[in-house]
Phi, psi and omega in degrees: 000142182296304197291330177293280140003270186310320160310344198250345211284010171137217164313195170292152154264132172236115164268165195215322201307133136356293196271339139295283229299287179334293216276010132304305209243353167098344194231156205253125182217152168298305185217134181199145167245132190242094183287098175314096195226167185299341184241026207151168206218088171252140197271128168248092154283179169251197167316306212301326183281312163351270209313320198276348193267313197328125163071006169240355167228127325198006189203175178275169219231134118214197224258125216258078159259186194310307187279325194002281169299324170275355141296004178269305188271348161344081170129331156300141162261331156253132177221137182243129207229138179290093175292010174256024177242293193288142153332214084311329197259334154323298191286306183271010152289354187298304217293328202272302197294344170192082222268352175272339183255156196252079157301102215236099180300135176221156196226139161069079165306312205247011198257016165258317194311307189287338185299306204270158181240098183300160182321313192302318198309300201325307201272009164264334176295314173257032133331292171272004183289300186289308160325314165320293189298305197301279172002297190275325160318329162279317169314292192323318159280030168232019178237098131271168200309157194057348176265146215272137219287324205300315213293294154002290196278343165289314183321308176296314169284318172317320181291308196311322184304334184263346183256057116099035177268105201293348212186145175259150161322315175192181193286130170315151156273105161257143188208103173261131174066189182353001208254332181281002199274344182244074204332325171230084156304130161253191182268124160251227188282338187261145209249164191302146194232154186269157196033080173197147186280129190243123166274108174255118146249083205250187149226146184229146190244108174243112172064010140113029145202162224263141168248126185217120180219163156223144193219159179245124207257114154278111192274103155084217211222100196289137182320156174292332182290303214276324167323309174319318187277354170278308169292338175297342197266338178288304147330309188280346185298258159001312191288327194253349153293324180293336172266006182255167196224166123344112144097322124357126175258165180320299206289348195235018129274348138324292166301336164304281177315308185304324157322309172305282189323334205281302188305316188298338166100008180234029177309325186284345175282006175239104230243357173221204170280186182272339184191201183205154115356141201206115155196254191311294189278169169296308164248166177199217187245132011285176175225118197287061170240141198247043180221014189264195167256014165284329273271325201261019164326096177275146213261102164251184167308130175114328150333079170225148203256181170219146179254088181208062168295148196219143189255134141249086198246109174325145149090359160226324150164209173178166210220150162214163211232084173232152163212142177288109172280166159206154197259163226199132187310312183250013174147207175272120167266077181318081172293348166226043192307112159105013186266000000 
């Protein structure tokens, strides 16, 4: 069980981020602290939560009155709360509300934990994988000439919703002609031009995780650089699935690509990592950059990540190539193999 696990990961813990608190405890609360201890797990709510948690998660419930928390932590000499989540300002209501514990900052606590993913996790990603993949098939007969980037990404979130996508990962990205020149373009007013390139960058929230892939649509026959830059990204994609194993670090399948781009004469055109951790959140941990601070990160089974390298030239466009990956005993596990 995660919360068991998550309980042994050292000292006391206090979480607060949304989104561990889910990937604990299965439920989704705005504001909950969930406290960690070497012997137990208890859940702190308010009223609105109380009811919906009691008997559904997985450790004990209680009700977030004034002492609460210090009675929880009653008796610790250190509790460690995620500073890349709580404030500052936060932390020193920690300090006042229970002024006997040694509030101790750690950042991203739980994000080797959150990294490898079990079979249930696998099978809700590629979930949202297939929902995603459904998604862009469907957008994809409708981008035709005149038609407007914004009408696209509803278009694209209404299907995904009846087809049982609670949520998109994020605002799509549709981005046509020059517009893809802007990695994260969101959609607007401009509509498809014959012979011109449609940048799809999409997701779908399937059981409370995320799908994210991009694929590049050609209308009629697009200037030769975004062919070009297409076929490059496409290549480097394949070049850093065939190279990645076990055991491999983020940063050096990064630099793997960027090696490529660097022969090829377009490196400076590759403006982000190759890639990120993909579960609860959209992006997580590792981050595939080989200046990032994942960089010495080893990428193992049960990982998954997005493979997405991208070209980018302002006043022409730009093409990116991703797919959610899971790392393998024996390589890469493709969620969107044939899309």
């Amino acid at each position: 069980m995660r919360i068991e696990r998550a309980c042994k990961l050292g000292e006391p813990l206090l979480i607060e981020n949304p989104a561990d608190v889910f990937y604990l405890t299965g439920l989704w609360f705005s504001a909950a602290r969930l406290l960690l201890k070497p012997d137990k797990a208890v859940l702190l709510v308010d009223g609105r939560y109380f009811g919906q948690a009691q008997g559904k998660v997985p450790c004990e419930v209680v009700l977030a009155e004034k002492e609460a928390l210090a009675k929880a932590v009653k008796g610790l000499k250190r509790v460690r709360f995620d500073s890349s989540f709580v404030t500052v300002e936060k932390a020193q209501l920690l300090a006042k509300s229970a002024p006997n514990v040694e509030w101790f900052p750690v950042s991203r606590p739980l994000k080797e934990l959150r990294a490898v993913k079990d079979e249930e996790e696998l099978g809700k990603l590629k979930a949202a994988a297939r929902t995603t993949a459904e998604g862009y098939r469907h957008i994809a007969k409708r981008l035709e000439e005149g038609v407007v980037e914004e009408e696209i990404a509803l278009e694209f979130e209404v299907f995904c919703r009846k087809k049982g996508a609670s949520k998109l990962s994020f605002e799509p990205i549709i981005a046509f002609g020059e517009n893809s020149a802007y990695p994260h373009y969101r959609a607007g007013k401009s509509r498809l031009k014959k012979n011109q390139a449609a940048l799809c960058d999409l997701g779908a929230v399937v059981d409370g995780y995320r799908g994210d892939m991009t694929r590049v649509y050609f209308h009629g026959e697009p200037p030769e650089e975004s062919k070009r830059f297409y076929a490059l990204v496409k290549q480097a994609h394949d070049l850093a699935f065939e190279k990645a194993r076990p055991g491999i670090k983020a940063g050096e399948l990064d630099a793997i690509v960027r090696a490529f781009f660097e022969k090829e004469g377009v490196a400076k055109l590759f403006t982000h990592s190759l890639g990120h951790g993909v579960g609860v959140d959209v992006h997580e941990y590792p981050l595939l950059r080989f200046d990032g601070d994942d960089r010495d990160a080893a990428l193992e089974p049960g990982m998954v990540f997005t493979i997405e390298p991208g070209l980018y030239l302002p006043g022409v466009g730009g093409a990116r190539y991703e797919n959610t990956v899971a790392m393998t005993e024996d390589g890469l596990e493709n969620f969107y193999a044939g899309v």
